[in-house]
C-alpha positions in Angstrom: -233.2 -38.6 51.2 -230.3 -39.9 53.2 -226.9 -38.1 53.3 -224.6 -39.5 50.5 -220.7 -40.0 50.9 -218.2 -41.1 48.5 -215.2 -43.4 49.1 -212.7 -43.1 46.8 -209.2 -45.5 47.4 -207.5 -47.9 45.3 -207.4 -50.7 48.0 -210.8 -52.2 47.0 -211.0 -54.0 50.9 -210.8 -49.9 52.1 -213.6 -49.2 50.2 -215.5 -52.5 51.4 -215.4 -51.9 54.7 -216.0 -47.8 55.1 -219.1 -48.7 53.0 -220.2 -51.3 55.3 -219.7 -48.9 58.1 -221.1 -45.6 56.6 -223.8 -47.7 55.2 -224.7 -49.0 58.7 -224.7 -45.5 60.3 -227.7 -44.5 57.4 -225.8 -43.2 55.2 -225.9 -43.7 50.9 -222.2 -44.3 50.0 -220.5 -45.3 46.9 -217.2 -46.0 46.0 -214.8 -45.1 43.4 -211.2 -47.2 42.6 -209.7 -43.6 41.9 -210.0 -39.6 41.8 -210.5 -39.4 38.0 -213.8 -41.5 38.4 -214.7 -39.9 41.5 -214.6 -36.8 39.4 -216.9 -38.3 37.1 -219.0 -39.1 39.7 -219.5 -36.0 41.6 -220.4 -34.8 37.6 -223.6 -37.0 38.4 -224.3 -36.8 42.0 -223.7 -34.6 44.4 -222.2 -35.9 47.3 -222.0 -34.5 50.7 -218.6 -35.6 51.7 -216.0 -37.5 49.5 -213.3 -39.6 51.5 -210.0 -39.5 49.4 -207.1 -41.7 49.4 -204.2 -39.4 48.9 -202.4 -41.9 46.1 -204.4 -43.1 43.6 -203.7 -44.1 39.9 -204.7 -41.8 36.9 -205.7 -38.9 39.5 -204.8 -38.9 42.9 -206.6 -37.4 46.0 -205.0 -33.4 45.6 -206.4 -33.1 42.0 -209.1 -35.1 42.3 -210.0 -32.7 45.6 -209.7 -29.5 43.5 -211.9 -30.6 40.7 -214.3 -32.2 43.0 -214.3 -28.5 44.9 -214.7 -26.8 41.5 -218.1 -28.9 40.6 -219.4 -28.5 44.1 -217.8 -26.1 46.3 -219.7 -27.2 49.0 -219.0 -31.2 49.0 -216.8 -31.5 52.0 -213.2 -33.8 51.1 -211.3 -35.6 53.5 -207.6 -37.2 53.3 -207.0 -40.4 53.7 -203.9 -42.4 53.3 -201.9 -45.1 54.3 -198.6 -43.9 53.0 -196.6 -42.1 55.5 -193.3 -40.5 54.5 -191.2 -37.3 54.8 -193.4 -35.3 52.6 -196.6 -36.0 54.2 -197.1 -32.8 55.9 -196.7 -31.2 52.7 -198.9 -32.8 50.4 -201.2 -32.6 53.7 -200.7 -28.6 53.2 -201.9 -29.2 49.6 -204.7 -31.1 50.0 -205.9 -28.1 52.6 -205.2 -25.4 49.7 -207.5 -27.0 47.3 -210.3 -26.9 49.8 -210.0 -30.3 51.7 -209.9 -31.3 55.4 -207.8 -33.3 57.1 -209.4 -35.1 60.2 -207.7 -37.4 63.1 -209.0 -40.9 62.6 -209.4 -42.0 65.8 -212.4 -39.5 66.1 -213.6 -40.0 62.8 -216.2 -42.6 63.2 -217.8 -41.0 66.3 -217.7 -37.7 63.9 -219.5 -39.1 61.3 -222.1 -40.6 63.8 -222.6 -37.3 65.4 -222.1 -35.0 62.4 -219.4 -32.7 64.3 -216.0 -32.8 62.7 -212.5 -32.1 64.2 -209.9 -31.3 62.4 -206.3 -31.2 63.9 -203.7 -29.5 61.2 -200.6 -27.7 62.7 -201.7 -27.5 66.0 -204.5 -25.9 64.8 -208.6 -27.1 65.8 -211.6 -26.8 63.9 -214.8 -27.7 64.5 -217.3 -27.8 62.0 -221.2 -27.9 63.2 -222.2 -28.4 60.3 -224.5 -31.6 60.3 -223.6 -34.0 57.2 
């Protein structure tokens, strides 16, 4: 069974395209228009990692993370967003306290590939070997 990943944005053409390119790589990936139904779906399959757009109608991507972490503590979440303002790095420091990850972009793809994470937060490195 291949390793399934969830992409969960509002922008429907995001969701397009991370599926074309996750899909390409081997992986299953469905998406989700916003973190209340990528709660629901986590309640049906579990997923190893759930991409989350940070502002979403009816749930966005902090709440959605902490119930998502709640059904499967294990299901790794990561931030994504477009929307870049003065209280970024705090809702960034939010998303971390309910469990998520927040990854640099630019190596994300090569990550995904590879299954070896970085995570850059406050100066701070992490490297997960954990293979998805």
């Amino acid at each position: 069974m291949g390793k399934r990943i969830l992409v969960v944005d509002d922008t429907k053409i995001i969701c397009i395209a991370l599926r074309m390119i996750l899909g390409e790589a081997g992986y299953e990936v469905d998406i989700a228009a916003d973190g209340q139904e990528a709660v629901d779906r986590c309640r049906g399959k579990r997923y190893d990692l759930v991409f989350l757009d940070l502002m979403m109608p009816r749930l966005g991507g902090i709440a959605a993370c902490r119930c998502i972490k709640a059904i499967n503590p294990h299901t790794e979440c990561v931030l994504m967003t477009g929307h870049v303002d003065a209280d970024l790095p705090l809702r960034e420091q939010e998303f971390v306290a309910a469990g998520g990850k927040i990854y640099n972009l630019g190596l994300l793809r090569n990550s995904v590939s590879s299954g070896n994470f970085q995570s850059k937060k406050a100066g701070l490195s992490e490297r997960l070997s954990k293979k998805l």
